[in-house]
N, C-alpha and C positions, 0 to 999 in steps of 0.2 A: 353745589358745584356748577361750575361758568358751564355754558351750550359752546360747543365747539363750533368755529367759524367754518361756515357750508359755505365750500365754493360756489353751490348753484344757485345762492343768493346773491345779488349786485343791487343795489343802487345808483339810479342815474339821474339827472336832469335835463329835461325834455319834454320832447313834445309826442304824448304818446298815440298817434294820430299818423307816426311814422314811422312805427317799429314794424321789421318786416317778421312776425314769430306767428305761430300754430296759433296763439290765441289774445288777443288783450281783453282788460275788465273794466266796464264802464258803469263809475260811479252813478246809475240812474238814477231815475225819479220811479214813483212806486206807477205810473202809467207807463212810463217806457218809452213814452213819446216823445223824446228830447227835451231840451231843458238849457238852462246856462251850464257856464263851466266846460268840462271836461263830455260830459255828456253831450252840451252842443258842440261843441269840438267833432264829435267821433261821429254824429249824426251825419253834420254837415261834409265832412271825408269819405265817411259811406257813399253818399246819397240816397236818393230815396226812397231808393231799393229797400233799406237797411228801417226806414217809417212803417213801409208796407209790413215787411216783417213782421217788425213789433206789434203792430197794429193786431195780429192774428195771435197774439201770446196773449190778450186780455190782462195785460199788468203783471205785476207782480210784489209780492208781501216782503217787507221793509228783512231784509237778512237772508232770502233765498235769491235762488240766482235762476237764469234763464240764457239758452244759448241762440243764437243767430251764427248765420254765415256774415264775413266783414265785407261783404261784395265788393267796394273801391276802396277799401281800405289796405296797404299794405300786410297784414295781419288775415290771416285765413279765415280767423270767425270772431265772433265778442261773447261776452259772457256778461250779461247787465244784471248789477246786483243795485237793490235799492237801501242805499244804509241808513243810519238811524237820525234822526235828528238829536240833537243835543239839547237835554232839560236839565242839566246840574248832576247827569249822574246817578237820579234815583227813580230811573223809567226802564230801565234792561238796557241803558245802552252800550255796555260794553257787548254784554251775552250777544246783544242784534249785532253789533258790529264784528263779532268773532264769527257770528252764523255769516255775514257776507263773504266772508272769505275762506270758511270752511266751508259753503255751499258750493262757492266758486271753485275749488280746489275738487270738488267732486265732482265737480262738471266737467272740468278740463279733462281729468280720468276716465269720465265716460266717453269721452270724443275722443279720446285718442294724442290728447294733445302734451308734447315735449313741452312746448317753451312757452310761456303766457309772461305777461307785463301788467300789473297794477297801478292804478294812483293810486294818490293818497284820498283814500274813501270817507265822505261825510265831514273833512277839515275845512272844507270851505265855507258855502253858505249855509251848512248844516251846522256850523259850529264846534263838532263833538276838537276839544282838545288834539292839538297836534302829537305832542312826546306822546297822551295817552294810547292815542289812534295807532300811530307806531310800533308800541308793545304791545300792542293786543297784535297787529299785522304778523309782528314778525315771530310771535310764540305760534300764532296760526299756519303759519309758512313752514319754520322750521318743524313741528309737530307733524302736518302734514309729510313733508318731506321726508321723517324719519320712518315713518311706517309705507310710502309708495316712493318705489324707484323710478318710475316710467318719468319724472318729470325731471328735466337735465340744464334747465334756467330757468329762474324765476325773477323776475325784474320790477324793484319798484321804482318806477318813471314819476319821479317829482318833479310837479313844473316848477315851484320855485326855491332856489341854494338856499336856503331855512331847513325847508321840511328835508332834503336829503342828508343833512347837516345833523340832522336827528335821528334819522335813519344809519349813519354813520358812528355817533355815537353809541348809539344805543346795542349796536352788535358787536361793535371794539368791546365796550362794558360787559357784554354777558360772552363775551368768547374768552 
């Protein structure tokens, strides 16, 4: 039977370095210390306030997450998860990438947090497939969401019309 379409899911494209919510998720690196991408993106909007941080977390292991305050960033705190790289599929990488966002989803519940925004985690220089990364996000999201109430939006901020485009399909399909 189809997953019935949750209003508290939305897909957008963007830049998510500008959303003003309780919490955004940055695709790190397993040091935390910034990186390309989205990760440098959310560093360099922090400031480096947001290095020092990290710098006191000592890393963190590919599918847990870790939280900081977003100091100059629009967004009240970050949640940096480090996702998987992509090896064909027969390394965990779905399970590690289902742990980054169910890690992240418990974290946001310990903070206290309403409304969080994702990228899209490990599609870029990490490789792992985009449609797959997708459905693993969004069975993580909606699963979440069906056993905790406290969360009232959840936003996946695709920087480029492809991946929200997939995003889009993919919960048309299963609704």
């Amino acid at each position: 039977m189809p997953a019935e379409v949750d209003a508290r899911i939305r897909v957008e494209v963007g830049d998510l370095t500008t959303y003003r919510l309780d919490a955004i998720v940055n695709a790190a690196n397993n040091t935390l210390l910034g990186g390309g991408g989205v990760d440098g993106a959310i560093h360099q909007a922090a400031g480096p306030e947001l290095l020092a941080a990290c710098a006191k977390l000592c890393g963190c292991r590919t599918g847990d997450a870790k939280w900081t305050p977003g100091f100059r960033l629009p967004a009240k705190s970050v949640i940096h998860t480090p996702g998987p790289v992509w090896h064909g599929g027969h390394s965990g990488e779905d399970r590690q990438l289902a742990n980054c966002y169910q890690h992240s989803l418990q974290l946001a519940l310990a903070h206290g947090v309403r409304s969080l925004a994702f990228p899209c985690i490990s599609t870029g220089v990490y490789h792992f497939p985009p449609e797959r990364a997708a459905s693993i996000a969004l069975a993580a999201v909606r699963q979440f969401l069906a056993a905790h109430g406290q969360l009232q939006l959840v936003i996946f901020v695709c920087f480029q019309q492809r991946d929200a485009e997939i995003y889009q399909r993919l919960m048309t399909a299963e609704s």
